[in-house]
LUMTORKOL-967492 format. One record per residue (C-alpha): residue number from 0; x, y, z. Coordinates in Angstrom, 2 decimals, padded with zeros to 5 digits, m for minus. Layout:
N
NODE  num        u        v        w
NODE  NUM        X        Y        Z
...
This chain:
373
NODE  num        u        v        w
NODE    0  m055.30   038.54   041.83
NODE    1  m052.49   036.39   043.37
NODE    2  m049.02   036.47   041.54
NODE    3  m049.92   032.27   040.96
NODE    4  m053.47   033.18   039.46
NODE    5  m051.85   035.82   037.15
NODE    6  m049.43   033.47   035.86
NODE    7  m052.29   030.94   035.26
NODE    8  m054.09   033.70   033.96
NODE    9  m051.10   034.98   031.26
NODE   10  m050.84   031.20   030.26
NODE   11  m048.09   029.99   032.28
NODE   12  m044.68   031.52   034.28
NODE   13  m042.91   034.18   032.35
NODE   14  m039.90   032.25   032.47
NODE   15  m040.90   029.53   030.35
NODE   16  m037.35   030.06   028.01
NODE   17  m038.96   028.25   025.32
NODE   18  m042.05   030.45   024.93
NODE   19  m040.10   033.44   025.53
NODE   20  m037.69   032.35   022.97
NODE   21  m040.34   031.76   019.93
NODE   22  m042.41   034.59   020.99
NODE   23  m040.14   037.25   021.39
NODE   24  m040.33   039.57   018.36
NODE   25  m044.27   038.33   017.84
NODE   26  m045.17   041.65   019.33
NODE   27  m042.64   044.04   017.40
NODE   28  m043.46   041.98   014.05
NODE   29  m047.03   042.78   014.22
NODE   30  m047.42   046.36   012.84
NODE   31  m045.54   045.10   009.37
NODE   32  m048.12   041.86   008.76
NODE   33  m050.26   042.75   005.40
NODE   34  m053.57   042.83   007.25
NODE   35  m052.30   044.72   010.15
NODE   36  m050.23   047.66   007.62
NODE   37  m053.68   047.99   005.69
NODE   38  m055.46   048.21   008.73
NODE   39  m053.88   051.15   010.06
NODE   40  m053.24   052.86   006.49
NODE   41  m057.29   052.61   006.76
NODE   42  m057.48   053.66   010.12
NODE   43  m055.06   056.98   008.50
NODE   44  m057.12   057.81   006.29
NODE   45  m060.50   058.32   008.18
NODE   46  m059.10   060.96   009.77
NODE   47  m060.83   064.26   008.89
NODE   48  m060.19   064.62   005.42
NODE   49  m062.50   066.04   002.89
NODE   50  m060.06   065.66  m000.25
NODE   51  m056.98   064.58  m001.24
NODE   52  m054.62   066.46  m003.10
NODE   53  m052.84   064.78  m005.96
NODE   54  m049.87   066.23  m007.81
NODE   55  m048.22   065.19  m011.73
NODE   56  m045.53   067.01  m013.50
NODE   57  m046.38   066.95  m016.93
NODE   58  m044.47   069.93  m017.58
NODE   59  m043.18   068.14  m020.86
NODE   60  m046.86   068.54  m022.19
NODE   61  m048.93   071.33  m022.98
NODE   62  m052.17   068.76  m022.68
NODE   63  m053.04   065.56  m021.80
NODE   64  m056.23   063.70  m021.78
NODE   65  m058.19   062.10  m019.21
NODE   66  m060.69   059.22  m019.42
NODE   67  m062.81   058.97  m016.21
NODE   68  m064.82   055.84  m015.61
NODE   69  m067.56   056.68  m013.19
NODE   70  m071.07   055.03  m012.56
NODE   71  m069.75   051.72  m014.29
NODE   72  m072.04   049.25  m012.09
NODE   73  m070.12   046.40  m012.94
NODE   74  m072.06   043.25  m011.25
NODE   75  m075.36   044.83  m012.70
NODE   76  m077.19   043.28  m015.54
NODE   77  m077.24   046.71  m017.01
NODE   78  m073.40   047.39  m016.87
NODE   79  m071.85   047.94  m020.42
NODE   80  m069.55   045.98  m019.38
NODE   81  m067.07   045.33  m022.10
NODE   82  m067.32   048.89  m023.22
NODE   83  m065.59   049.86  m019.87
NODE   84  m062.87   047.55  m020.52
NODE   85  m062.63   048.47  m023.86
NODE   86  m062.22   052.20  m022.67
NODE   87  m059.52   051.43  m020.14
NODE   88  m057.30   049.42  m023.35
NODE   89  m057.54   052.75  m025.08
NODE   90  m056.08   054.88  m021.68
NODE   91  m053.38   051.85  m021.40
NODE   92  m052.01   051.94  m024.55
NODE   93  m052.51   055.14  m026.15
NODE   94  m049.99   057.73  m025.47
NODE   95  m051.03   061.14  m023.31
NODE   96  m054.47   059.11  m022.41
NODE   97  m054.61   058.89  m018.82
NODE   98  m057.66   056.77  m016.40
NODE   99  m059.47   057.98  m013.53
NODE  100  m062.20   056.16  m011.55
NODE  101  m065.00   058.63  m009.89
NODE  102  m066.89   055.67  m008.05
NODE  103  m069.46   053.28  m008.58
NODE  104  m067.63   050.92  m010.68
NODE  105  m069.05   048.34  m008.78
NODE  106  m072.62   047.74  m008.35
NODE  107  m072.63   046.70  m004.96
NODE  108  m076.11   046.49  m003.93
NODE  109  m077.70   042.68  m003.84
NODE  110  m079.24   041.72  m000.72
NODE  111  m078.63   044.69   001.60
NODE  112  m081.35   047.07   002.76
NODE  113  m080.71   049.20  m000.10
NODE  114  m081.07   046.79  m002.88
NODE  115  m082.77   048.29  m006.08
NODE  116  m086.06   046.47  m007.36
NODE  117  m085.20   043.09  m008.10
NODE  118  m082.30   041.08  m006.74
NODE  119  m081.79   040.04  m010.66
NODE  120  m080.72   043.22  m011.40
NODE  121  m077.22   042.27  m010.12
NODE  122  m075.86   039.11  m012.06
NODE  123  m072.22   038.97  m009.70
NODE  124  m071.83   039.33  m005.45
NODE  125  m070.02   042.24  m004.18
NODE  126  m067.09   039.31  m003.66
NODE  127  m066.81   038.57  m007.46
NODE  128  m067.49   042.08  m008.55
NODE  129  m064.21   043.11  m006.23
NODE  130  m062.32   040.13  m008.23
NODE  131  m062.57   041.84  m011.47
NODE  132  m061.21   045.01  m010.19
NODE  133  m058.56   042.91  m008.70
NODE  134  m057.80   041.61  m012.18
NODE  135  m057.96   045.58  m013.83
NODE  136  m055.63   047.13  m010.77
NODE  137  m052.76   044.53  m011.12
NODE  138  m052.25   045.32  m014.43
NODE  139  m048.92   047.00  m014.46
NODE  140  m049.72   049.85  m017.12
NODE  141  m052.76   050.76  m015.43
NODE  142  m051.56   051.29  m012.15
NODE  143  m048.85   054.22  m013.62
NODE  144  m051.12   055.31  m015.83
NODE  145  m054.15   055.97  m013.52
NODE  146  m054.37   059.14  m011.74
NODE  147  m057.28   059.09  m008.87
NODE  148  m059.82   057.10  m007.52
NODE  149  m062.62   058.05  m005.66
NODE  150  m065.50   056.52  m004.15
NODE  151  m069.11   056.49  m004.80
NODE  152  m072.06   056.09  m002.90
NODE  153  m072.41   052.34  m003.82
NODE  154  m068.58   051.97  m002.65
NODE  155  m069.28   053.65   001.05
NODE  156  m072.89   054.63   001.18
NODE  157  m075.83   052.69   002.76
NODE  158  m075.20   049.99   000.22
NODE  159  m072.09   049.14   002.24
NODE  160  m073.79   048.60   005.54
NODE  161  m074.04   044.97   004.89
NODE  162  m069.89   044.41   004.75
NODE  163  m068.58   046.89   007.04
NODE  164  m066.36   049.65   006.39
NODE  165  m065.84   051.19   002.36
NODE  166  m065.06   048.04   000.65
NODE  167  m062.85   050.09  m001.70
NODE  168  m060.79   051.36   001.33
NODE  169  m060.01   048.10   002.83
NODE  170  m059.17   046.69  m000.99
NODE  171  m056.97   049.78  m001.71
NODE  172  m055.29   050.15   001.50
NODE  173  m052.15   047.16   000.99
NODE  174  m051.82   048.23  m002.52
NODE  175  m049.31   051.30  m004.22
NODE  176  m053.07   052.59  m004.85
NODE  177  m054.30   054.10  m001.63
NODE  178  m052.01   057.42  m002.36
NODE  179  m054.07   057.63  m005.14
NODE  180  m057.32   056.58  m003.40
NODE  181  m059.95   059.00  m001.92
NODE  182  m063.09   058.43   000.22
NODE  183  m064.98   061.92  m000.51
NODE  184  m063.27   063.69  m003.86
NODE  185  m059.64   064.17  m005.17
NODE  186  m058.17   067.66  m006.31
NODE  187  m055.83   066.93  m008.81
NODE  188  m052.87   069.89  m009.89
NODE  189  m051.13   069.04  m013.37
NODE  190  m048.33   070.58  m014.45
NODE  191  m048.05   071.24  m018.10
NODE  192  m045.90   073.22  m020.45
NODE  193  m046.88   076.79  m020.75
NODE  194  m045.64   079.96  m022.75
NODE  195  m045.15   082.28  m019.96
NODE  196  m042.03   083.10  m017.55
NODE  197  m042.26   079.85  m015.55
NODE  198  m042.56   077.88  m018.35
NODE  199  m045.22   075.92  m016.90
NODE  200  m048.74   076.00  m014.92
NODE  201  m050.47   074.44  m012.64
NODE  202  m054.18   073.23  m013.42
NODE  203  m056.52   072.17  m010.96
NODE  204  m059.38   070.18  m011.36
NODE  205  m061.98   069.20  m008.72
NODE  206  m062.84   065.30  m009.40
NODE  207  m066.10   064.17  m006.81
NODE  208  m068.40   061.33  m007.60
NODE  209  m071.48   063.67  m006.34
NODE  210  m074.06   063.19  m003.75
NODE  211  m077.32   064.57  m004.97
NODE  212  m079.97   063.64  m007.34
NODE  213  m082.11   066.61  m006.51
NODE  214  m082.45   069.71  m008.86
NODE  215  m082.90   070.69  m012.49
NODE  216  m079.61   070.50  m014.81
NODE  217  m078.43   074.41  m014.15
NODE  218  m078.48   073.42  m009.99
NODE  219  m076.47   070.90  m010.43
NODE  220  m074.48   073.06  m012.62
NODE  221  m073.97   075.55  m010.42
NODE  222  m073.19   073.53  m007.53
NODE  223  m069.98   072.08  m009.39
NODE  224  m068.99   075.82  m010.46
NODE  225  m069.35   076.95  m006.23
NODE  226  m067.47   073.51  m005.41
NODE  227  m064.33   074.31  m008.39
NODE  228  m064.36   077.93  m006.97
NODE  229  m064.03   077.02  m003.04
NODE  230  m060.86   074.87  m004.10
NODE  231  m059.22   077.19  m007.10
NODE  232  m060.14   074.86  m009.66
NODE  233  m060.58   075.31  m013.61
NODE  234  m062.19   071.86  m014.52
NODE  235  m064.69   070.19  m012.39
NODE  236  m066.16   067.19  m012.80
NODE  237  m068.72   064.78  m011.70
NODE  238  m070.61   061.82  m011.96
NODE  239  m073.60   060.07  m009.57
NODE  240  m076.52   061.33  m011.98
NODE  241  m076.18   059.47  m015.06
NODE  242  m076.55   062.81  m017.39
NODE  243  m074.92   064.26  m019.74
NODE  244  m074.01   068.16  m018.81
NODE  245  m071.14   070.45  m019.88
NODE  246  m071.20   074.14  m019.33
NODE  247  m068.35   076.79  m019.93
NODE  248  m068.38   079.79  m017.28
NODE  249  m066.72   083.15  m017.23
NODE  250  m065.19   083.99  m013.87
NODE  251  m063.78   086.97  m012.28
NODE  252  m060.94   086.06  m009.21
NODE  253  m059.61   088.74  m007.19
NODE  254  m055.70   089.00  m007.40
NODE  255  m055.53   091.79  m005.16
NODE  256  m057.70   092.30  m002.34
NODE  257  m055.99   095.38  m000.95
NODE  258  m056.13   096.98  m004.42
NODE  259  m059.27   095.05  m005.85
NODE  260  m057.34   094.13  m008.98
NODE  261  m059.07   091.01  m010.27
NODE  262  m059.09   088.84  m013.65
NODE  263  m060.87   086.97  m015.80
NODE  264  m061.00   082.65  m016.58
NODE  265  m062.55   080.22  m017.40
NODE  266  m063.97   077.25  m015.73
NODE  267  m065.39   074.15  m017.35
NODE  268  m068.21   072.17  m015.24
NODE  269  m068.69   068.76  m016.86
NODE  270  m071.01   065.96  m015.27
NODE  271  m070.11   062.41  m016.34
NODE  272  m072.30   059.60  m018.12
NODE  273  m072.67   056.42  m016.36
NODE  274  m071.61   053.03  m018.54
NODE  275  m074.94   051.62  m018.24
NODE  276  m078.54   051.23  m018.74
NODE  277  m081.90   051.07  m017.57
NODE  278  m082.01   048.87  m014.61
NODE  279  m085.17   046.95  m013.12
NODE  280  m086.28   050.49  m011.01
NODE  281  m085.93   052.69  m013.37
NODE  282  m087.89   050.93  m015.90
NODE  283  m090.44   050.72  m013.17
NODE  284  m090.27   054.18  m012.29
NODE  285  m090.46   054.83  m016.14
NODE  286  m087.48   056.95  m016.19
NODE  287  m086.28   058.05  m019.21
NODE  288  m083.13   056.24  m020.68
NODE  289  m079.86   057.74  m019.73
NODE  290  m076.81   058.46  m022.17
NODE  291  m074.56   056.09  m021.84
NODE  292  m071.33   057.12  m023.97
NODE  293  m068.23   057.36  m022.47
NODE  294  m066.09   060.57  m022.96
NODE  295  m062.63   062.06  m023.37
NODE  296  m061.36   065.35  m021.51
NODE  297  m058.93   066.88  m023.36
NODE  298  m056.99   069.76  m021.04
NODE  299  m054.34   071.99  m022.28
NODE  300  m052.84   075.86  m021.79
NODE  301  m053.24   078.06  m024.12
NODE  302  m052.54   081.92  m024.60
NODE  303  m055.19   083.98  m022.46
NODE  304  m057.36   085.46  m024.65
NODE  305  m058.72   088.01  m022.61
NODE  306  m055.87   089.91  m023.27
NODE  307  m056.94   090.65  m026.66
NODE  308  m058.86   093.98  m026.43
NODE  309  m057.60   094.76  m023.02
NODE  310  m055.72   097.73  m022.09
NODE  311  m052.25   097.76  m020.96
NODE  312  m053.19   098.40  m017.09
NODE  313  m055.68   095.50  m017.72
NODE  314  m053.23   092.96  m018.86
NODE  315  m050.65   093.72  m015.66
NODE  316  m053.29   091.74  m013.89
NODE  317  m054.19   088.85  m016.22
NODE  318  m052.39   085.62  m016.20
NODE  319  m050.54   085.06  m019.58
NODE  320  m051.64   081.47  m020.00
NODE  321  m055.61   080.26  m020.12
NODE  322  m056.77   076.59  m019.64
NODE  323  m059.01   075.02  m022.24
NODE  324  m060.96   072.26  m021.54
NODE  325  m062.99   070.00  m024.49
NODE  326  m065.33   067.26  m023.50
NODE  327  m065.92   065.12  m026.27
NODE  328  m067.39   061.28  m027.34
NODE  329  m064.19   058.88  m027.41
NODE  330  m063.31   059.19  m031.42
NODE  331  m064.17   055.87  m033.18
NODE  332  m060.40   055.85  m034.20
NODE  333  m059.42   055.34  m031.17
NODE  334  m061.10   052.05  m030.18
NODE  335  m059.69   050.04  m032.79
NODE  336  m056.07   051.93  m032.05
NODE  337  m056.40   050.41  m028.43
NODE  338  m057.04   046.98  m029.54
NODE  339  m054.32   046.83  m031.96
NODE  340  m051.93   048.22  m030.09
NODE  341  m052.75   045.49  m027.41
NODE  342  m052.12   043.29  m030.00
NODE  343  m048.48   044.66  m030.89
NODE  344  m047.53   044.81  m027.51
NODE  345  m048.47   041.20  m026.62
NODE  346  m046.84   039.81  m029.99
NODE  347  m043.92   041.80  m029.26
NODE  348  m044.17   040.48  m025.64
NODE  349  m044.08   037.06  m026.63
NODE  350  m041.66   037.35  m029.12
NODE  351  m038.75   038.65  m026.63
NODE  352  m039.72   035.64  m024.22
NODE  353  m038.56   033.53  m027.15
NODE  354  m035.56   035.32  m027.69
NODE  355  m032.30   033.93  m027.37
NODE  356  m031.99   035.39  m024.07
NODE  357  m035.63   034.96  m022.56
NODE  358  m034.86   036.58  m019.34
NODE  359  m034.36   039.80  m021.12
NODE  360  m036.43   042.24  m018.66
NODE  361  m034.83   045.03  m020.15
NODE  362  m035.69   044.97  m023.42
NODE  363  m039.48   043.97  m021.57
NODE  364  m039.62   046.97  m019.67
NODE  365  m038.49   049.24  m022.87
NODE  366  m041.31   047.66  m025.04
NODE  367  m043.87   048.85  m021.73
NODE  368  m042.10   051.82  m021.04
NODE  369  m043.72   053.41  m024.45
NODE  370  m047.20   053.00  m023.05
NODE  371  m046.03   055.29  m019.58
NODE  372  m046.33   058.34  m021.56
């Protein structure tokens, strides 16, 4: 190629002072444009990473309580819909409540390959189902107060094969979410107050959405214990089936290989709920209705109690502080609390706007900062 044909070729003599002039920084600009700093935060985060570890200091708490939204299908006829939103009020405004989203919140599956039954069985697009989490994630009090997110086979699976890449991924990726954000599952380590020397200890639970329907309830089971062992987790939980399945296990961990000292714990398996109902297939299919109630983990330290009974060589080797773990229905309390504490904060809200000084952010940011807890 002639040095005339490559200038043709480039668009026209390097020279040109005025394009060089307006285009000079184009290049060095590029990396920091929205679209192209999500782009490579995506392009990050598909590198070979089967979890993502997540870290809170709670230390000034010996529990806390976590409300995990998993299997919503929001766009689906079937989708309880407002009790999901009703759930996430109660994690916004009640104190020591915190959210977590183990995948399938959206339905995602009208007019792809995968679709289910009917194409009526989803009443919103993928586009307008992404909207409303648009709407839940900019909420200011949400984003502190939630502590993973992970995706779901309708987020990244076959359903997706129709828009590209994990629609979650790209919608995460430009927001203070995507720390928070995991393709595959999240192991989460809280730090809460604990009677011992450190004054504290370090939970871990095992949060994946699941990717198996196959088995009777103790596989399933059992799988979850082998997955919470592998990583050094207490708590493990799940979603993906839409059952109901909590189990309590007793299990021995070696502290010492080269002397074979070991101890006992406990490790709670739970598998999630999902905030729906029957859709079109599975009424075809005649499958039997699923529960459907959302639930509360409460997680806390405690004093070991295998070191009642134990001998004094025994108890060298067991940890001083024990985890509990209690699964239960949301209290009925509680979703009245979260509505009318959504009503004090938005009177008292509106009532500093109309103060004397209206641009009082301050005082604004006091009023939210009792909901961060």
């Amino acid at each position: 190629m002639t040095a005339q044909q490559n200038e043709d070729f480039s668009g026209g003599k390097i020279s040109n002072k005025k394009n060089f002039s307006t285009n000079l920084f184009r290049l060095d600009d590029l990396p920091s444009y929205p679209a192209a700093a999500a782009y490579n935060k995506i392009i990050e985060n598909e590198a070979p990473k089967p979890i993502n570890h997540l870290f809170y200091d709670l230390s000034n708490r010996d529990n806390f309580s976590l409300l995990v939204l998993t299997d919503n299908h929001w766009g689906s006829i079937s989708s309880h819909f407002m009790a999901s939103i009703a759930a996430q009020m109660i994690a916004k405004y009640v104190p020591g409540i915190y959210l977590g989203y183990n995948g399938d919140n959206r339905n995602n599956a009208i007019n792809t390959e995968q679709c289910v039954s009917s194409a009526l069985d989803n009443a919103l697009s993928p586009v307008i189902e992404l909207k409303l989490w648009y709407e839940v994630f900019m909420d200011s009090i949400v984003q502190n107060k939630t502590m993973f997110i992970n995706s779901g086979n309708h987020d990244n699976g076959k359903r997706t094969q129709s828009f590209g890449t994990d629609i979650l991924a790209t919608f995460f990726a430009g927001t203070p979410y995507f720390e928070k954000y995991s393709r595959f599952s999240t192991l989460l380590t809280v730090r809460l107050k604990a009677e011992n020397r450190k004054g504290y200890e370090d939970v871990k639970i095992y949060i994946d959405h699941g990717n198996s329907l196959k088995g009777g309830d103790g596989t399933k089971l059992d799988k979850g214990v082998k997955l919470a062992k592998s990583y050094g987790a207490r708590v493990a939980i799940f979603g993906h089936v839409h059952q109901d399945l909590t189990a309590d296990y007793r299990i021995k961990n070696v502290v010492d290989p080269e002397t074979g000292k070991s101890n006992n714990e406990d490790l709670s398996v739970i598998v999630l709920p999902a905030t729906m109902g029957q859709e079109t297939y599975a009424l075809e299919e005649r499958y039997e209705t699923a529960p459907s109630d959302l639930k509360l983990i409460r997680i806390g330290t405690k004093q070991n109690e295998y070191l009642n009974g134990s001998t004094q060589r025994e108890r060298r080797s067991l940890n001083k502080t024990s985890i509990y773990c209690d699964c239960t229905q949301i209290p009925n309390k509680l979703w009245a609390f979260g509505m009318e504490e959504a009503t004090r904060l938005r009177d008292k809200y509106e009532e500093i706007k109309k103060s004397v000084n209206p641009k009082n952010n301050k005082a604004i940011k006091d009023v939210l900062n009792n909901y961060f807890k």
